[in-house]
py3Dmol code that shows the C-alpha trace and the ligand (Angstrom):
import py3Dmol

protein = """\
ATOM      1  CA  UNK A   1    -136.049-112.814  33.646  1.00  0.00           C
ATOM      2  CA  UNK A   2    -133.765-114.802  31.323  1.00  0.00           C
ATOM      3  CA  UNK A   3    -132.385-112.002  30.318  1.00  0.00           C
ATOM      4  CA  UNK A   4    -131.778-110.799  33.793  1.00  0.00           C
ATOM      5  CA  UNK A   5    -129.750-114.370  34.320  1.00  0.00           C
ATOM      6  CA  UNK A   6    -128.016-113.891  31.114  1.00  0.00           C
ATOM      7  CA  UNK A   7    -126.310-110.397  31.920  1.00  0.00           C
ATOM      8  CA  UNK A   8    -125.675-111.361  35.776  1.00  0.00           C
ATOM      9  CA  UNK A   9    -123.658-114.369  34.099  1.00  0.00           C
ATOM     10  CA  UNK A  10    -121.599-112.099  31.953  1.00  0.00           C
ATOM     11  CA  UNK A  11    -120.887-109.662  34.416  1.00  0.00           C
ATOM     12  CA  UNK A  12    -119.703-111.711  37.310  1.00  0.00           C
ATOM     13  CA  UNK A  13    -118.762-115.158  35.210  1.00  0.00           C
ATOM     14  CA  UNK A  14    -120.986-116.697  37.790  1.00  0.00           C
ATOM     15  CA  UNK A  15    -124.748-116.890  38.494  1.00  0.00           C
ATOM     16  CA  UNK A  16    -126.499-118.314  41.582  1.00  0.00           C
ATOM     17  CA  UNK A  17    -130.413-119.596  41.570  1.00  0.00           C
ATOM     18  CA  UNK A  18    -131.404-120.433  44.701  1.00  0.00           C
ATOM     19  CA  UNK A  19    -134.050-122.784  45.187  1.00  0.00           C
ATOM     20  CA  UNK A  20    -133.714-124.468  41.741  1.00  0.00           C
ATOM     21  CA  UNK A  21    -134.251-127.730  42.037  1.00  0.00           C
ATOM     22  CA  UNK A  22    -136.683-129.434  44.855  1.00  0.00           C
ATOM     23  CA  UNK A  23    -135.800-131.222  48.078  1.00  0.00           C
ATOM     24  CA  UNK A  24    -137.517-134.597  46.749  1.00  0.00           C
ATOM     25  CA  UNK A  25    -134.980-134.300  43.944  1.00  0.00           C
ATOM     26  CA  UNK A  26    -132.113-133.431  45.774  1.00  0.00           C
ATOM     27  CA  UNK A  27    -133.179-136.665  47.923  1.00  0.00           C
ATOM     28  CA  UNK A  28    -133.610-138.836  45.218  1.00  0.00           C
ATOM     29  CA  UNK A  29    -129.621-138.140  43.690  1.00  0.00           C
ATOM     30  CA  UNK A  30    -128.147-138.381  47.009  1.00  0.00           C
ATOM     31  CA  UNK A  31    -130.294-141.638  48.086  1.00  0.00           C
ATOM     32  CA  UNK A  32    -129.126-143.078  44.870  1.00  0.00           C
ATOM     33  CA  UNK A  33    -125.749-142.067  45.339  1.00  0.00           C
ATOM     34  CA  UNK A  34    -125.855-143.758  48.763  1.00  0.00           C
ATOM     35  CA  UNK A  35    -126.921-147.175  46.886  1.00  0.00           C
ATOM     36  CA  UNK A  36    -124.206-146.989  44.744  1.00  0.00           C
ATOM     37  CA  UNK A  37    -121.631-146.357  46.910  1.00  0.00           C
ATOM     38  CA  UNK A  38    -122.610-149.350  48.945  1.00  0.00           C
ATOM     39  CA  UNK A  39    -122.472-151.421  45.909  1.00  0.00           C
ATOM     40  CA  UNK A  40    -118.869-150.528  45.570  1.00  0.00           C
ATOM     41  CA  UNK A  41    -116.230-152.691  46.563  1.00  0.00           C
ATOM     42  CA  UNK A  42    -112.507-150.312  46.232  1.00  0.00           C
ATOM     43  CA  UNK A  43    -110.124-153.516  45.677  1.00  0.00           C
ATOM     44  CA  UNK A  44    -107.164-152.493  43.691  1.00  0.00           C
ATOM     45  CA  UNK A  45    -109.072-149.382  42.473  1.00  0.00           C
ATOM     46  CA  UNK A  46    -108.764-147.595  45.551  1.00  0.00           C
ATOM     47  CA  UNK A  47    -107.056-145.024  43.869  1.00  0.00           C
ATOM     48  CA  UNK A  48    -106.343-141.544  45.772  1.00  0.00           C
ATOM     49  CA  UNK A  49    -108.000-138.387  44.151  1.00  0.00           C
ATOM     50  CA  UNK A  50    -106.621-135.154  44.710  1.00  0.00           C
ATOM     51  CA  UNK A  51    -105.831-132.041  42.382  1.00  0.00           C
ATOM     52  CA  UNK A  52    -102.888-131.330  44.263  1.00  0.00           C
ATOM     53  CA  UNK A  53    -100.851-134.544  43.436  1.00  0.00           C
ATOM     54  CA  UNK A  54     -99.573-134.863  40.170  1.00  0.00           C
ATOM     55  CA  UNK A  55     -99.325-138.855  39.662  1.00  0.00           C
ATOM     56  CA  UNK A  56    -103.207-138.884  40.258  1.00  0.00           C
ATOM     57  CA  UNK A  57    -103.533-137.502  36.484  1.00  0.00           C
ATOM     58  CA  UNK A  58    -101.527-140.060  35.039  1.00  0.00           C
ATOM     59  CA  UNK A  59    -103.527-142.964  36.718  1.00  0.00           C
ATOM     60  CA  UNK A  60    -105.487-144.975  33.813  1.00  0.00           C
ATOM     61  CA  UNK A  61    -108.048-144.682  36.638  1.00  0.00           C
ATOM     62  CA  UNK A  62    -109.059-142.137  36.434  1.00  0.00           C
ATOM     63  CA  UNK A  63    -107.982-141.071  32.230  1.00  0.00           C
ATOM     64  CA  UNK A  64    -110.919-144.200  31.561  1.00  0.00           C
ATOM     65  CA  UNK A  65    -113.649-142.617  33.710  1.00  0.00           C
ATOM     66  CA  UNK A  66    -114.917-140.225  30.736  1.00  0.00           C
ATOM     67  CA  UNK A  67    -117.674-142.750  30.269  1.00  0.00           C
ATOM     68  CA  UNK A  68    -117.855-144.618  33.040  1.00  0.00           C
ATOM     69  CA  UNK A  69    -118.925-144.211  36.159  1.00  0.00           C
ATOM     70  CA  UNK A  70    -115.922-144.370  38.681  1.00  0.00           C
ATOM     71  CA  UNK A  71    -114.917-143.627  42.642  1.00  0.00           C
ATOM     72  CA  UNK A  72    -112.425-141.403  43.366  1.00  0.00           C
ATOM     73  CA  UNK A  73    -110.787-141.581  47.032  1.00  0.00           C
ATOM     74  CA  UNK A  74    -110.099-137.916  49.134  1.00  0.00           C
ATOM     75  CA  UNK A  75    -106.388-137.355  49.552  1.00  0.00           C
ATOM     76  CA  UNK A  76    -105.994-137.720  53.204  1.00  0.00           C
ATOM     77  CA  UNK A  77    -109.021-140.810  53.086  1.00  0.00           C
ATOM     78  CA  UNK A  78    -105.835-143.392  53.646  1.00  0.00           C
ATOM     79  CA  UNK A  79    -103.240-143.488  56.945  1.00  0.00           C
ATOM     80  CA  UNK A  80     -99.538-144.573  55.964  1.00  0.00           C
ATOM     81  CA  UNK A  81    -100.256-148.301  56.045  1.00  0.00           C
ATOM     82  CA  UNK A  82    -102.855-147.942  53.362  1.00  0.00           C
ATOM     83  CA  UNK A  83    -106.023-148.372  55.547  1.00  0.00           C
ATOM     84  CA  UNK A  84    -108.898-146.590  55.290  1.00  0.00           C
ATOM     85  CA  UNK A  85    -109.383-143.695  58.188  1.00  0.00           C
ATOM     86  CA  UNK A  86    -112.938-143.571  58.155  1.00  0.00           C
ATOM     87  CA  UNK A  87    -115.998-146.019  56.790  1.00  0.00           C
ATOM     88  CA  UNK A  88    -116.204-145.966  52.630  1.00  0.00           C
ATOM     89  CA  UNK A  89    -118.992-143.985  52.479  1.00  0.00           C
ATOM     90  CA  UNK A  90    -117.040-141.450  54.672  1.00  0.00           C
ATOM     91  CA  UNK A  91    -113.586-141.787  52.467  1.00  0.00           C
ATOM     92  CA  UNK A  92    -115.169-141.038  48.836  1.00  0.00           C
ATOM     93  CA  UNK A  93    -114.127-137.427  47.207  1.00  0.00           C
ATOM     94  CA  UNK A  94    -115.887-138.046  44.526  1.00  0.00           C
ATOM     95  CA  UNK A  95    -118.117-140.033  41.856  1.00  0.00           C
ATOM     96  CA  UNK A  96    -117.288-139.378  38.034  1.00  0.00           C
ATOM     97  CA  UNK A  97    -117.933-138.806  34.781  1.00  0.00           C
ATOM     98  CA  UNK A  98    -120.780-140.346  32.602  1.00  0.00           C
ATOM     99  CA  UNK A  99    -123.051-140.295  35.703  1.00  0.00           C
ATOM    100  CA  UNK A 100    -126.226-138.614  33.749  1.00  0.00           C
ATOM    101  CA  UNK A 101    -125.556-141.166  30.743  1.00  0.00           C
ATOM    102  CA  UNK A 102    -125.129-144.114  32.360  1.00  0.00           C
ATOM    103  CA  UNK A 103    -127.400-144.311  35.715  1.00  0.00           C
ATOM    104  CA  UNK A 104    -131.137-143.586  35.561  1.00  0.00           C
ATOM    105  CA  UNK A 105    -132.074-141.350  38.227  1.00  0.00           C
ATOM    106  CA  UNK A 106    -128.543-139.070  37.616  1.00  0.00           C
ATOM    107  CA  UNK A 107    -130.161-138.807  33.446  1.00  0.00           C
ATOM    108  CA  UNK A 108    -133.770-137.989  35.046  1.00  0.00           C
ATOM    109  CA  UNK A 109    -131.950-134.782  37.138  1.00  0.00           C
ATOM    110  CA  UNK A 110    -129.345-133.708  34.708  1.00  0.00           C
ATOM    111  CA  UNK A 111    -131.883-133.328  31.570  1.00  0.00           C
ATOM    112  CA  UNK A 112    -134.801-131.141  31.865  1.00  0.00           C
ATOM    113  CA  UNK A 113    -136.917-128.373  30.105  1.00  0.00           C
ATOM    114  CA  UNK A 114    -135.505-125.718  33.096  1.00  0.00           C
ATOM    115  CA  UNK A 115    -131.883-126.545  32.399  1.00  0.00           C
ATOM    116  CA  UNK A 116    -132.532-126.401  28.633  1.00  0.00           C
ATOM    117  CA  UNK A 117    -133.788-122.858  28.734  1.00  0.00           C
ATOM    118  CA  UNK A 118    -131.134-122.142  31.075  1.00  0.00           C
ATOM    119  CA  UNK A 119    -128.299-123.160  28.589  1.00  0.00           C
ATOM    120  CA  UNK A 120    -129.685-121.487  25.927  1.00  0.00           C
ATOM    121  CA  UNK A 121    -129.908-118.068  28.170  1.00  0.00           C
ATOM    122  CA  UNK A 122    -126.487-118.516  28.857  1.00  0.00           C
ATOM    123  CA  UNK A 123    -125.036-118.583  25.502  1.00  0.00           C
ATOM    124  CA  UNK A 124    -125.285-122.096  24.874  1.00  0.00           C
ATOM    125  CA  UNK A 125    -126.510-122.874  21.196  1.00  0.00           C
ATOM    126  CA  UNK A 126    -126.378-126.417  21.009  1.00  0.00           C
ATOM    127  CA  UNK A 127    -126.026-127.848  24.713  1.00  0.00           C
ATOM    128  CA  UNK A 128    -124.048-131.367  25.440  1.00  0.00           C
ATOM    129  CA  UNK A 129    -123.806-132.689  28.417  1.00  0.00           C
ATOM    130  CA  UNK A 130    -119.435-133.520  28.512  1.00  0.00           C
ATOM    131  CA  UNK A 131    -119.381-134.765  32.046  1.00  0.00           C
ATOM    132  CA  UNK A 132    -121.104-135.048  35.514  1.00  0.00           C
ATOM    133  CA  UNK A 133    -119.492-135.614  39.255  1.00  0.00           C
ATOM    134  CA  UNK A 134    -120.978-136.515  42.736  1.00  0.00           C
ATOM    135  CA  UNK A 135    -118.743-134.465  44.948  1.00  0.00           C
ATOM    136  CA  UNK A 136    -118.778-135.142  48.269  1.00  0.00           C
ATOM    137  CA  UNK A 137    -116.773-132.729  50.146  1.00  0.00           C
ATOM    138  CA  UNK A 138    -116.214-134.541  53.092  1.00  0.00           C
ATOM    139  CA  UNK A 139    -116.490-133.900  57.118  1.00  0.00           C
ATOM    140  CA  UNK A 140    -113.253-133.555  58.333  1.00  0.00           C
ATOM    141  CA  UNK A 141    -111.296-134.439  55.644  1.00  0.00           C
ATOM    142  CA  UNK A 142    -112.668-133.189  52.290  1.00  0.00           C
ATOM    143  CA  UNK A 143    -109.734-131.988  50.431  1.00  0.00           C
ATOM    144  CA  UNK A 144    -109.132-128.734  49.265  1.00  0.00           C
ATOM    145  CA  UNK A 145    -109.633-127.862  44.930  1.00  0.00           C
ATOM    146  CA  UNK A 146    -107.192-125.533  44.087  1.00  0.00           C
ATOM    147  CA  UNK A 147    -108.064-122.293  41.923  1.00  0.00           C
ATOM    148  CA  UNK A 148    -108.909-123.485  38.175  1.00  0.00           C
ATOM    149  CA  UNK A 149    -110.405-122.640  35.442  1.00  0.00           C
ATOM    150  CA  UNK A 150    -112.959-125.378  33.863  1.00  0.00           C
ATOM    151  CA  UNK A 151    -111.896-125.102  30.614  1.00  0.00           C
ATOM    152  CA  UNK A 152    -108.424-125.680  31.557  1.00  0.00           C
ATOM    153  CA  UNK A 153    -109.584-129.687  31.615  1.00  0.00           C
ATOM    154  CA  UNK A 154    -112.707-129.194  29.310  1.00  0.00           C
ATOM    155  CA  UNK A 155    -111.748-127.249  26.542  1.00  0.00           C
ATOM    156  CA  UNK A 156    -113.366-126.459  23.178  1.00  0.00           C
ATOM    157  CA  UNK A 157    -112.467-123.731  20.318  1.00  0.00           C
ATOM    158  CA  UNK A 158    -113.890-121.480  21.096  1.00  0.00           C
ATOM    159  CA  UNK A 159    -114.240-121.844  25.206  1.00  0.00           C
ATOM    160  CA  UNK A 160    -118.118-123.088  25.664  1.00  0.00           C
ATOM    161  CA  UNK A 161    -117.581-125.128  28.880  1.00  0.00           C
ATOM    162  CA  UNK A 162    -120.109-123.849  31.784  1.00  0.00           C
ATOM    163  CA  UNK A 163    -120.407-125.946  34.911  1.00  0.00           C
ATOM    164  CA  UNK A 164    -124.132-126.407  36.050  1.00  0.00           C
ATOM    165  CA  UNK A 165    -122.857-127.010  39.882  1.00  0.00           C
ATOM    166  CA  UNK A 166    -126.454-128.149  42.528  1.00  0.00           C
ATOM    167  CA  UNK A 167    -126.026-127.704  46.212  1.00  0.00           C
ATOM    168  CA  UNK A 168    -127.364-131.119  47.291  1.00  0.00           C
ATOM    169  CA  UNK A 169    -126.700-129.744  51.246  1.00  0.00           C
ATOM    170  CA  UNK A 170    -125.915-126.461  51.670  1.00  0.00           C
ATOM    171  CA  UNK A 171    -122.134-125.104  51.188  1.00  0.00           C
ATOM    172  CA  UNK A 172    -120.518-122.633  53.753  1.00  0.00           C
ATOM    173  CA  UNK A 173    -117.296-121.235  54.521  1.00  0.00           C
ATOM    174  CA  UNK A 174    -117.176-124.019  57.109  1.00  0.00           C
ATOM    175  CA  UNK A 175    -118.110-127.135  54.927  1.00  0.00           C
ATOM    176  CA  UNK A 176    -115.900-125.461  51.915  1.00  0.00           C
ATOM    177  CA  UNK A 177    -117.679-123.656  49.681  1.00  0.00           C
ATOM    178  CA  UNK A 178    -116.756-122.154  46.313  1.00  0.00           C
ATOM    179  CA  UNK A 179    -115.256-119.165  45.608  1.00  0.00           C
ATOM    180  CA  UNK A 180    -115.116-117.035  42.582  1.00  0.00           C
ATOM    181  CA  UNK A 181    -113.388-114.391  41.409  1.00  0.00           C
ATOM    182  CA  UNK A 182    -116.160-111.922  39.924  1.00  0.00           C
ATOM    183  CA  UNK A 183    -115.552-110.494  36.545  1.00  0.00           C
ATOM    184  CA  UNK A 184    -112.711-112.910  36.161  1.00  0.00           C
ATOM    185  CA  UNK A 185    -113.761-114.901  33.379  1.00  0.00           C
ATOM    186  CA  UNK A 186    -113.038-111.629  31.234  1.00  0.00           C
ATOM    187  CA  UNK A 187    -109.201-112.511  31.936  1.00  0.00           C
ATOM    188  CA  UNK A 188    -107.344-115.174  28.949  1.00  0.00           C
ATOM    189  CA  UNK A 189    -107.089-119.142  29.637  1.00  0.00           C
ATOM    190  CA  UNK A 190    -104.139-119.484  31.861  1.00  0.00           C
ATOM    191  CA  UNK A 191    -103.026-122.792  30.782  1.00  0.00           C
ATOM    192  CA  UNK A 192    -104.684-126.481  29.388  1.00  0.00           C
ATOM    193  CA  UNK A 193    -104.454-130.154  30.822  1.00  0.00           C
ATOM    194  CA  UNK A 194    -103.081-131.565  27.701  1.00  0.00           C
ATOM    195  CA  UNK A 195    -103.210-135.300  27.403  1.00  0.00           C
ATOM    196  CA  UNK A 196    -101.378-137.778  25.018  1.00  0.00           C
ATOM    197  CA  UNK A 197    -101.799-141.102  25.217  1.00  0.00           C
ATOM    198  CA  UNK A 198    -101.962-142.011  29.026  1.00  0.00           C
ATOM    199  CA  UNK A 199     -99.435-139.106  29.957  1.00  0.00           C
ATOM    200  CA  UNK A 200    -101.219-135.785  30.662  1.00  0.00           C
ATOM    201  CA  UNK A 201     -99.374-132.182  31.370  1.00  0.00           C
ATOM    202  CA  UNK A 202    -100.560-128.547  32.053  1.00  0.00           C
ATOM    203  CA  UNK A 203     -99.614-126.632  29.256  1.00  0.00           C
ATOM    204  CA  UNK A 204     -98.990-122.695  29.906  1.00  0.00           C
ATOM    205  CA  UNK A 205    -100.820-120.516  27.757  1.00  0.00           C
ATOM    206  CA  UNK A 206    -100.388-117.383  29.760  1.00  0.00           C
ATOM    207  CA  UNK A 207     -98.044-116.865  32.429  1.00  0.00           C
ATOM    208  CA  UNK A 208    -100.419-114.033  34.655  1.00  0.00           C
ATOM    209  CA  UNK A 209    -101.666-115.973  37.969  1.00  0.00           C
ATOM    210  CA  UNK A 210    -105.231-116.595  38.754  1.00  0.00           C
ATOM    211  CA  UNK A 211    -106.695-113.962  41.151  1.00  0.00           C
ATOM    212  CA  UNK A 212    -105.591-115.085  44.886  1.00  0.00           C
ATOM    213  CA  UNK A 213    -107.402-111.878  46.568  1.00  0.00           C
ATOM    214  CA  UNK A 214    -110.859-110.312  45.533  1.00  0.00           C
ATOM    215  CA  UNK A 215    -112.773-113.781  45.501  1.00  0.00           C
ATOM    216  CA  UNK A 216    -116.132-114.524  46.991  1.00  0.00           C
ATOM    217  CA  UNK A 217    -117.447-117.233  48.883  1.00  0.00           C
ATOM    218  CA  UNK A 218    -120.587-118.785  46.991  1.00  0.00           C
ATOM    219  CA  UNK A 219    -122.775-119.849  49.867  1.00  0.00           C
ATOM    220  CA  UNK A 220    -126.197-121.429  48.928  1.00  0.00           C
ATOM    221  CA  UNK A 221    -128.643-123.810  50.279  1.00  0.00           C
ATOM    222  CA  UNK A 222    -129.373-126.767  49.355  1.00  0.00           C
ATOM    223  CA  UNK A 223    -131.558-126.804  46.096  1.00  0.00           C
ATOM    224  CA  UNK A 224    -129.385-123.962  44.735  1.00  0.00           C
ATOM    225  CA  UNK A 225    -127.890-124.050  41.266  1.00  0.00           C
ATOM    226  CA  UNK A 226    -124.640-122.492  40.720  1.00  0.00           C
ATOM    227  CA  UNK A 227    -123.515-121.475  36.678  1.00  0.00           C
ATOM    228  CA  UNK A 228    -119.705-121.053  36.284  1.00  0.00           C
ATOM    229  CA  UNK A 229    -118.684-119.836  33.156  1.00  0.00           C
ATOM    230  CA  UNK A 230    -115.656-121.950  31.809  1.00  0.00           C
ATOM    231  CA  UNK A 231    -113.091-119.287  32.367  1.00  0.00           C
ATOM    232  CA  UNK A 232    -114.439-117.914  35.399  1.00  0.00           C
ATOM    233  CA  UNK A 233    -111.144-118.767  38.409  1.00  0.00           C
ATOM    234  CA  UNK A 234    -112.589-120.782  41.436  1.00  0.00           C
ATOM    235  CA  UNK A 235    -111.633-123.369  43.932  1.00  0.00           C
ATOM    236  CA  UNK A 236    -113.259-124.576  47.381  1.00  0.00           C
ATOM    237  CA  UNK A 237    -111.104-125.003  50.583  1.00  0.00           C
ATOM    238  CA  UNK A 238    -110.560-128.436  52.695  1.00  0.00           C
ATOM    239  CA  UNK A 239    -113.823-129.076  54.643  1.00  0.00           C
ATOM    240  CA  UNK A 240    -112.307-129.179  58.228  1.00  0.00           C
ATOM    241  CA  UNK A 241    -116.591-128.877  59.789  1.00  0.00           C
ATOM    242  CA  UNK A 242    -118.207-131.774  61.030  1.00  0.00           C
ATOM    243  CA  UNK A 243    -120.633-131.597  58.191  1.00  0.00           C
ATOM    244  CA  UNK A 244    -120.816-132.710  54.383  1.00  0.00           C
ATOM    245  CA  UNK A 245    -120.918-130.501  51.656  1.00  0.00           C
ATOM    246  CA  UNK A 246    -123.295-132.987  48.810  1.00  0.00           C
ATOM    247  CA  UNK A 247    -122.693-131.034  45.128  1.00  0.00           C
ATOM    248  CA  UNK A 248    -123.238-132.317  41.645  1.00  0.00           C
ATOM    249  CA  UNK A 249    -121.683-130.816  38.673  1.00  0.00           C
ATOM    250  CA  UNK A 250    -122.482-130.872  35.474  1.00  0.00           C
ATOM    251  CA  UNK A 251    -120.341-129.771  32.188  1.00  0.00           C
ATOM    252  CA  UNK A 252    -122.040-128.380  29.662  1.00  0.00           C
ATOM    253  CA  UNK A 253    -120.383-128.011  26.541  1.00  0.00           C
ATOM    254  CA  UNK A 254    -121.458-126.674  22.881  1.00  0.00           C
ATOM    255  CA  UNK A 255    -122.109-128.797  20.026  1.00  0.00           C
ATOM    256  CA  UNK A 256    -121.387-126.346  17.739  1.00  0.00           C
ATOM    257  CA  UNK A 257    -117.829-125.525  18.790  1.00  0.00           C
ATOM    258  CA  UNK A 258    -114.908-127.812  18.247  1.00  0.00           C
ATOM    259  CA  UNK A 259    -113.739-130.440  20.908  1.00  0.00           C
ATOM    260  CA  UNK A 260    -110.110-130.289  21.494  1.00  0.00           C
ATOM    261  CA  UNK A 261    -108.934-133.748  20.396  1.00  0.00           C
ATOM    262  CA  UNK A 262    -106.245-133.644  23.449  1.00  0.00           C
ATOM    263  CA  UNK A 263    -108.452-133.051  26.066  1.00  0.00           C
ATOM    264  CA  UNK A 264    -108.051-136.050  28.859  1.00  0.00           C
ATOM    265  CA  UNK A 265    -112.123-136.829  28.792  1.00  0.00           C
ATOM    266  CA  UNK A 266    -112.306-139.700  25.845  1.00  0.00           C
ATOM    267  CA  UNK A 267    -115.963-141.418  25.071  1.00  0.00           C
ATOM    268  CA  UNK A 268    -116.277-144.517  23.294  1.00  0.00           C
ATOM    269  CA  UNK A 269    -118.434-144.143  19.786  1.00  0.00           C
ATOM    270  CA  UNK A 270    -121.075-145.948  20.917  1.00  0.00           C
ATOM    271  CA  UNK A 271    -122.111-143.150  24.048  1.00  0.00           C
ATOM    272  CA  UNK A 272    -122.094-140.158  22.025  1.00  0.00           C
ATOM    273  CA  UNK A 273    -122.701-137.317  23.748  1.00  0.00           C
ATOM    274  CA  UNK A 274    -126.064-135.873  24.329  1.00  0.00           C
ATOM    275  CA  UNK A 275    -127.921-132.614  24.847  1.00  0.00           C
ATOM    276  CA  UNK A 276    -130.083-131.720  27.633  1.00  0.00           C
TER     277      UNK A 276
END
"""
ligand_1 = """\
1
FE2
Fe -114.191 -126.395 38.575
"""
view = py3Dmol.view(width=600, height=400)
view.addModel(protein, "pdb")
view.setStyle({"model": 0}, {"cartoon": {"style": "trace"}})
view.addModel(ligand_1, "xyz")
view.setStyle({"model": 1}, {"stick": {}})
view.zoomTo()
view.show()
């Protein structure tokens, strides 16, 4: 069976396992997630998140959140006097990146015996969990993410990034769904989010364009897990439905590769990372 799993994820880049994790537990994150948010004031923080606006990547905002638990704000979340469109809880694109270190109930979900053996099917020697995100995908005005590759942002020598992404509601074409290119983490590293000091830049490292035709819409129901290998090329569209799309992703990293000291994602000495 593992094996199975393991050449489905070589093949296509991608592997879907539906009905992976239960209801309860899909429950439990997003109740949790719905505490937290409530406990958030914005303030000053209200900063805008979107992958499509450069000055976002130079916020300190967001360059501090590698072990910390921050809120990011969708792009279109604010009208032109600064005000909020819709209620917080409707505005937030998403909820980053030391989630499964530093809350609880996000540790209890992200580490587990399943995911272990799943890592290690995939290729993964010596798992560590790099960084996790509450995605939200909003109704109406979840924001598109535009075709990447993981270890663009998360990168290691060699390339060991693979995103453990959970359907907390299920994802359609309507609600924006990913979409992969099959096969296409066989292709090189297109380029790398560089970062030096509190200035960041995408660095070229081949000049052929990710795949813009031949990609598949990933749709899964709730409880499904999603594995995207760290060169696979994906992106979701703008949710436009009336309907959230709930996802969690987890980066998954190996220990026994080399962490590129210029990545953007910093942790303090004293949260080292950790394995599964
Ligand atoms: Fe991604």
């Amino acid at each position: 069976m593992l094996d199975e799993r393991r050449n489905d994820f070589e093949r296509n880049g991608y592997l879907v396992l539906p009905g992976f994790v239960s209801s309860d537990a899909c429950d439990a994150l997003q109740d949790r997630m719905r505490e937290m948010v409530e406990a958030f004031e914005p303030g000053d923080v209200a900063t805008i998140f979107s992958t499509t606006e450069k000055n976002h990547a130079q916020d300190a905002y967001f360059l501090e959140s590698g072990d910390k638990i921050r809120f990011f704000f969708e792009e279109e979340a604010f009208d032109n006097r600064g005000q909020l469109r819709q209620s917080k809880s409707a505005s937030i694109n998403k909820v980053g990146h030391a989630l499964h270190d530093l809350d609880p109930v996000f540790d209890r979900f992200s580490r587990n015996a399943a995911l272990a053996e799943l890592a290690i099917a995939v290729g993964i020697n010596r798992p560590l969990l790099l960084q996790s995100m509450y995605i939200f995908k909003q109704p109406r005005i979840g924001g598109e993410v535009i075709c990447h590759q993981d270890a663009t942002f998360l990168h290691t020598e060699p390339v060991s990034v693979v995103g453990f992404w959970f359907a907390l509601e299920d994802a359609t074409k309507e609600n924006g769904c990913l979409w992969a290119a099959p096969g296409g983490h066989l292709g090189s590293l297109r380029s790398r989010f560089v970062r030096n000091g509190n200035k960041t830049e995408l660095v070229t490292l081949d000049q052929s364009p990710l795949p813009t035709e031949g990609l598949e819409p990933i749709e899964v129901e709730r409880g499904s897990l999603v594995l995207l290998h760290g060169l696979l090329p994906h992106w979701s569209a703008p949710n436009r439905s009336s309907s959230s799309r709930h996802a969690y992703a987890l980066h998954v990293i190996d220990g026994d590769t080399d962490y590129s000291s210029d990545n953007w994602l910093k942790r303090a000495d004293d949260l080292p990372l950790r394995g599964f």
